[in-house]
N, C-alpha and C positions, 0 to 999 in steps of 0.2 A: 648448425643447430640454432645459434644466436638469431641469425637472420629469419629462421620459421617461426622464431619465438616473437621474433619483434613485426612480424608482417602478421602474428594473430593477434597479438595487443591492438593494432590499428584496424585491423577488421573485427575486434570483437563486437561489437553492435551488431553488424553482419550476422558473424556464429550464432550469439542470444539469441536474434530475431530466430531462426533457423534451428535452432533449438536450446530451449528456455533454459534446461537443467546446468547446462554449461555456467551460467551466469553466477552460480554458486562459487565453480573455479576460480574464474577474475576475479572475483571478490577477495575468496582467499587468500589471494595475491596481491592485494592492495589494489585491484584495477576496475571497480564494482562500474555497470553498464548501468544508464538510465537510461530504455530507452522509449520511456513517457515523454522525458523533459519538461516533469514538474516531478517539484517536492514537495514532501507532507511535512509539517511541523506544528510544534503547539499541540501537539496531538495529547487530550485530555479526556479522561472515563468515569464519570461521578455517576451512584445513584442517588435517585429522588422519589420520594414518595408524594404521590396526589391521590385523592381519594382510597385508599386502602390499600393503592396498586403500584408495584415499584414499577421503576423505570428504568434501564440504563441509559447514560447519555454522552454517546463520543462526539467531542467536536474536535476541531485544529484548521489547521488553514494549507492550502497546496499555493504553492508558488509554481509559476509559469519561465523556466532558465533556457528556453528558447528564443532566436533570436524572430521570430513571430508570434500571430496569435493562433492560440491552439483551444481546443476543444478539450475539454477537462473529462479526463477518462473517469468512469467508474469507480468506487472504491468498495476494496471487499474488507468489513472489518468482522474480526475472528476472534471469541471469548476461547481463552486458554483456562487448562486447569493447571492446578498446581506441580502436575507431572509435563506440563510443556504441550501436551497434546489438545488439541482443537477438539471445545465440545460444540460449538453453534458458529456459523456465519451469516451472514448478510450482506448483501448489496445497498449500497449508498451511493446519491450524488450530489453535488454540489449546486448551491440553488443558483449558478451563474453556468451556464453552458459552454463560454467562450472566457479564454482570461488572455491577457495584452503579455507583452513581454516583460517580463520583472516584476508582473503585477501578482496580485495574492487574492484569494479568494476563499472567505470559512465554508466549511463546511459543517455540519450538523446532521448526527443521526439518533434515531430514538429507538431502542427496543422494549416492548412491554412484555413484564414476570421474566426476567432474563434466569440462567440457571443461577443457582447459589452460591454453589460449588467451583465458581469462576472464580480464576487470579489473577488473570491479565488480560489485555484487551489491545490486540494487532491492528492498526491499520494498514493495508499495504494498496497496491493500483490492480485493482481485478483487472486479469487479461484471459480469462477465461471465453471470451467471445473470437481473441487472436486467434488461437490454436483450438477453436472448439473443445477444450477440455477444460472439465470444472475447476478456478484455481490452479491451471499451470502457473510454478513458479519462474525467476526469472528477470532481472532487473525490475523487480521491483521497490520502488525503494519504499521504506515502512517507517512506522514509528509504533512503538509500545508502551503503553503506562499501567501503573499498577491502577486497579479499582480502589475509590475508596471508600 
């Protein structure tokens, strides 16, 4: 049993890729899969008002912890309410296509009249294009901050 346990730790990447939900698993286990290889950080949700109109504004920066250059996936950021559940999503990219290895790149997104009723604001790596299904989860890795 040891040995099945320790030959799916080394192919979880594998499993993930093969299916996403798993990747909840590992994690709960201390063994969380990235398998973008890049990370979100800095990840920040202020609103602002210009002309009479709010605004939400997520920015933070993804880091590239591959050992090449890779193509900066997607980001799908997700206004939560106060009960945890997802009122509104959107698709973001980063205004750099390609990032170097170790290198970091911000990202910025803007939503206009966002809901009110928002607590928190998700960013995680849309993979919804992988698996054709909208927001399949899945080594994602995220960051969340309050709205202020």
């Amino acid at each position: 049993m040891l040995v099945g346990l320790t030959a799916c730790a080394g192919l979880r990447a594998s499993i993930v890729r093969a299916e996403p939900r798993t990747s909840v698993l590992f994690e709960a286990i201390g063994l969380p899969v990235n398998l973008t290889k890049f990370e979100i950080s800095r990840a920040n949700a202020r609103m602002v008002v210009e002309s009479d109109r709010r605004f939400l504004i997520v920015d933070g920066e993804v880091t590239n912890s591959a050992a090449q250059t890779l193509a900066v996936p997607p980001l799908k950021v997700a206004i939560r309410g106060a009960d945890g559940h997802v009122i509104y999503t959107w698709i973001a990219h980063a205004p750099r296509q390609k990032v170097e290895p170790g290198e970091s790149a911000a990202f910025s997104a803007r939503l206009a009249s966002p809901p009110t009723y928002g607590a928190d604001v998700v960013v995680e790596f849309d993979r919804s294009q992988e698996r054709g299904v909208q927001g399949s989860p899945g080594g994602q890795p995220r960051a969340s901050r309050q709205r202020s």
